[in-house]
FIKETI-466397 format. One line per field, with one value per residue (C-alpha): z, x, y. Coordinates in Angstrom, 1 decimal. Each point is the difference from the previous one (the first is absolute). Layout:
N
pz: (Z, ...)
px: (X, ...)
py: (Y, ...)
This chain:
263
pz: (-122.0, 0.2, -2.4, 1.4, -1.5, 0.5, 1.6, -1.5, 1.9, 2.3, 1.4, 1.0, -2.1, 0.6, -1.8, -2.9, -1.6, -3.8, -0.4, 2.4, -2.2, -2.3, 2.5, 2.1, -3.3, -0.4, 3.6, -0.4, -3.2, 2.0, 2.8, -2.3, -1.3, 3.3, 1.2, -3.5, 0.1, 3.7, -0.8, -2.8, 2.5, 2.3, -2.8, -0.7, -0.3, 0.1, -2.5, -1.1, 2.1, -1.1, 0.7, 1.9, -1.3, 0.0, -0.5, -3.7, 0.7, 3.2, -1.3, 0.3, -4.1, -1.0, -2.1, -0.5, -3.5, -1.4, -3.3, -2.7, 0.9, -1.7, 1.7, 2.1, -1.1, 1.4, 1.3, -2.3, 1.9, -2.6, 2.0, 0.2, -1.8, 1.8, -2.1, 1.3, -1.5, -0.7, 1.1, -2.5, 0.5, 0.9, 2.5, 2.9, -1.9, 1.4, -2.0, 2.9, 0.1, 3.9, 1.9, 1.5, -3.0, -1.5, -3.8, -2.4, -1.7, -3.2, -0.5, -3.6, -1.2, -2.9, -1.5, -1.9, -1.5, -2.3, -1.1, -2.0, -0.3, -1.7, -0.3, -1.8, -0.3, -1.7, -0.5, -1.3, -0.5, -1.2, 0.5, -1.7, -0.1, -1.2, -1.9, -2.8, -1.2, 2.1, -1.6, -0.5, 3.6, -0.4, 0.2, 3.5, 1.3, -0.8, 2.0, 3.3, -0.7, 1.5, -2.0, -3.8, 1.4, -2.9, -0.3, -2.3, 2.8, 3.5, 1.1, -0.7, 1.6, -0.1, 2.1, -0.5, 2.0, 0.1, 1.9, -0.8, 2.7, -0.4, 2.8, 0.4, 2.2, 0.2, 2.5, 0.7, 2.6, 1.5, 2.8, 0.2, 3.4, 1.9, 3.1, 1.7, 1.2, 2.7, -1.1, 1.8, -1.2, -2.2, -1.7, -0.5, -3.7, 1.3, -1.1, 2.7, 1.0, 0.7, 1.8, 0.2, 1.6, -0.2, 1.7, -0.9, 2.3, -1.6, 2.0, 0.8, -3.0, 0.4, -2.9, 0.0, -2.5, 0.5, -2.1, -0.1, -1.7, -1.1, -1.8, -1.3, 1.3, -3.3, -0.8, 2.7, -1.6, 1.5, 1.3, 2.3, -1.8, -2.2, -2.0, 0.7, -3.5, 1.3, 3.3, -0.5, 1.6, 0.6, 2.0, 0.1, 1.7, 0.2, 1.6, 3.0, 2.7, 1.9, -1.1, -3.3, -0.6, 2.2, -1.9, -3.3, 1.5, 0.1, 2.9, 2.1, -0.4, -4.4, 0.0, 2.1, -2.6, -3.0, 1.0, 0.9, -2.9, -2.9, -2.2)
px: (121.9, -3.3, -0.6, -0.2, -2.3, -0.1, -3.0, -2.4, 0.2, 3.0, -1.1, 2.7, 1.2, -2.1, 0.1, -2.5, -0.7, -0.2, -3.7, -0.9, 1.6, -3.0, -2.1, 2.2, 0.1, -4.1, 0.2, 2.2, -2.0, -3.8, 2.1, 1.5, -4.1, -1.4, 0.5, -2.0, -2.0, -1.2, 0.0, -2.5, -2.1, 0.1, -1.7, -2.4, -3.8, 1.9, 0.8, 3.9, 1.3, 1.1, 3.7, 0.9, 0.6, 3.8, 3.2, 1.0, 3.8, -0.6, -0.5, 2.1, 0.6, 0.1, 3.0, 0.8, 0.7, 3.4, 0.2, 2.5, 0.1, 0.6, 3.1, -1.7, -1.0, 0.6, -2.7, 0.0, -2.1, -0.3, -0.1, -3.6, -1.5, -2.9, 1.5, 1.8, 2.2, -1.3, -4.2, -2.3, -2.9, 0.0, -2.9, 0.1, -0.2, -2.9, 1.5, 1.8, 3.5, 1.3, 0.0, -3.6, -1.3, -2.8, -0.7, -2.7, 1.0, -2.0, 0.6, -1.1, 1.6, -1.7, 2.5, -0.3, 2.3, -0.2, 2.8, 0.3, 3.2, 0.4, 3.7, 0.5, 3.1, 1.2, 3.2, 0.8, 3.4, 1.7, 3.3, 1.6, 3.2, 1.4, 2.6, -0.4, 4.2, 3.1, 2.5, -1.6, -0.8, -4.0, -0.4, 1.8, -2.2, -2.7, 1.0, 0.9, -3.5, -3.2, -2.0, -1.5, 2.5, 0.8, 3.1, -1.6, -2.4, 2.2, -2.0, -3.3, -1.7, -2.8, -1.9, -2.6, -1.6, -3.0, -1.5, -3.6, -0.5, -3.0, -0.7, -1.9, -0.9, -3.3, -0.2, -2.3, 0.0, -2.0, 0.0, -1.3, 0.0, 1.6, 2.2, 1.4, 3.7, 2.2, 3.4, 2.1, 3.7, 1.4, 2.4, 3.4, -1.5, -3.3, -2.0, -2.2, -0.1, -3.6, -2.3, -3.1, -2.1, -3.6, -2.7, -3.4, -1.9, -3.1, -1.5, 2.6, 2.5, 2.0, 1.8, 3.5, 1.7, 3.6, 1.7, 3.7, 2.4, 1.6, -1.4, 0.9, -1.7, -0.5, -2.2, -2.6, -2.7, -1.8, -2.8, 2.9, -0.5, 2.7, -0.5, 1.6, 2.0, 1.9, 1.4, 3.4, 1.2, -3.8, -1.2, -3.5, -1.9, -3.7, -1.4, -1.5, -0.5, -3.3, -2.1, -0.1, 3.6, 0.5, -2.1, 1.9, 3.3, 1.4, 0.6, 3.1, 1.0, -0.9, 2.6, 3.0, -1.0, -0.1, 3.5, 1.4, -1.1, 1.8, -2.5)
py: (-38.6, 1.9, 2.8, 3.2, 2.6, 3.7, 1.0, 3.1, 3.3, -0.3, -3.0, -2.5, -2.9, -3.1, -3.2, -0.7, -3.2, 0.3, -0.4, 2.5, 2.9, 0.6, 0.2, 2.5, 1.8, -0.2, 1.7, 2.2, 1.7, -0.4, 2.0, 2.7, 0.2, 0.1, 3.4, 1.8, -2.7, 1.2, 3.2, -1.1, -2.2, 3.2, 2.3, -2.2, 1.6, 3.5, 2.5, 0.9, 2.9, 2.9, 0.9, 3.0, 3.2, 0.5, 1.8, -1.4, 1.2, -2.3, -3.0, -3.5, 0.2, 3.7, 1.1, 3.0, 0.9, 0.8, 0.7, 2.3, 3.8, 3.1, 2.5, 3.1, 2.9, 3.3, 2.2, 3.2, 3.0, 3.2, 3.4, 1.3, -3.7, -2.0, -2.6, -2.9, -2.3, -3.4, 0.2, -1.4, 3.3, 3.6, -0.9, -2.8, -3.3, -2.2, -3.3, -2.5, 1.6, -1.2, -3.2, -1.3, 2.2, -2.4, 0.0, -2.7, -2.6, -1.2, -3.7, -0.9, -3.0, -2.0, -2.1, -3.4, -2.9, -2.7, -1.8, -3.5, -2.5, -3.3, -1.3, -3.0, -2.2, -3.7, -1.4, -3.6, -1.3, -3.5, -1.5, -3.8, -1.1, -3.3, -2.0, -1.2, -1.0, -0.1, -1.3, -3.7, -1.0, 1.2, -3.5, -0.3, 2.6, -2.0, -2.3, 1.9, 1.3, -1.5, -2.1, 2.2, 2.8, 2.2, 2.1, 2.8, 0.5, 0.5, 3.0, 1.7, 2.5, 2.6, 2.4, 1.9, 3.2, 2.5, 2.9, 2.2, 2.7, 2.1, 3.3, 2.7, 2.7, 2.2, 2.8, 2.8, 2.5, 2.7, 2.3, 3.1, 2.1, 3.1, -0.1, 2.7, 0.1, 1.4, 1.7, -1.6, 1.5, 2.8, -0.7, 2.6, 0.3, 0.9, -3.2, -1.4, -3.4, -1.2, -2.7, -0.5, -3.1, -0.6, -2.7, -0.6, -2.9, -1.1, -2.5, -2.5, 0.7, 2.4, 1.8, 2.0, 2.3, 1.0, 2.5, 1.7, 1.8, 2.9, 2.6, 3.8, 3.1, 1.5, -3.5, 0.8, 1.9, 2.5, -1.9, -1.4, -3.3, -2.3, -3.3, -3.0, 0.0, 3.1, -1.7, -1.0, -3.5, -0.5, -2.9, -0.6, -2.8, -0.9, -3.1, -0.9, -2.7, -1.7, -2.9, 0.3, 0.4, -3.1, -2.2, 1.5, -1.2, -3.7, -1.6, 0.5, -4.1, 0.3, 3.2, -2.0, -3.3, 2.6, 1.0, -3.3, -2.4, -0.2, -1.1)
């Protein structure tokens, strides 16, 4: 009986001879390619675009952040008192306080790593075992043995093994910019959650900075502005993407075979 082979995508079944598999598989990975690699053909002599201005709360992968909060506390109002319970200033507080409020980011990260391994290992080990007298019949066993056969030496064995692993790891890093950021949430606690996005196109590389977080009002100086070590759960992304950063990258086909070999 034919062998029947599920076809890609919903097709139906069809039959497949053996040898055309790799070469429904080399198909099937140019087709999964094709549509960035248009996209890539269609850009072609034209500079990255910009993305949109947006909603952050709108987007396909916001998450909202829940995190650990504190009970409520009641609202004390003293008769005759311009003082209210819980505000951070007699006078209006220009620092970002609500949501859409924007506040600076300093982002001054200069860190380096150098670490050094070397492991070493041997292990040697030897076994015998023989007979050398059993009761008078050694020469018996001689003869049931082949030909210079010695009883004293039935067995022998020995192994021997070895491993030197050297590593090491040098890593420097520098970046050095500002970004200004959107709060997004407040928190019960009255910590604001933060995001900020930036784009620079410079001829035809374009370069992104993403930052977000949580951070505490009393952090915020009065400049408006916060560094990057005082945002709590902080991520922070620079890079960028245009003809440069291609050329940087492997290819799509040396990733999948970087993946897939096992040596």
């Amino acid at each position: 009986m034919p062998h029947h082979q599920p076809s890609v995508l919903g097709l139906a079944r069809v039959p497949l001879r053996p040898g055309l598999r790799p070469a429904l598989a080399l198909m099937l990975a140019l087709g999964l390619s094709g549509c960035g690699a248009a996209d890539r053909l269609g850009a072609i002599g034209k500079s990255p675009s910009l993305s949109a201005i947006q909603n952050p709360n709108s987007a396909s992968d916001y998450q909202p952040v829940n995190l650990p909060m504190p009970g409520e506390e009641l609202q004390v109002r003293e008769a005759n008192s311009l003082w209210r319970s819980g505000s951070r200033a007699f006078f209006k507080d220009q620092r970002a306080a609500r949501v859409g409020d924007i506040l600076t980011v300093t982002v001054s990260i200069d860190d380096k790593a150098s670490l050094d391994n070397e492991t070493k290992r041997e292990r040697k080990n030897a076994e015998s075992s023989g007979i050398s007298a059993i009761m008078g019949f050694e020469d018996h066993i001689k003869r049931i043995l082949p030909a210079g056969g010695d009883p004293a030496k039935l067995v022998g064995a020995d192994s021997s093994s070895s491993s030197d692993g050297t590593g090491s790891v040098g890593r420097s890093e520098a970046i050095s910019t500002t970004v200004a950021a959107v709060v997004t949430q407040v928190l019960p606690n009255g910590n604001l959650v933060i995001q900020g996005r930036q784009e620079v196109r410079v001829n035809f590389e374009l370069r992104e900075m993403l930052i977000a977080g949580v951070v505490r009002p009393e952090d915020i100086s009065a400049a408006n502005t916060i560094k990057h070590t005082q945002i709590a759960e902080a991520r922070i992304s620079y890079g960028g993407r245009g003809q440069i950063t291609d050329v940087q990258q492997p290819r799509y086909g040396q990733q999948i075979m970087d993946v897939l070999l096992p040596f």
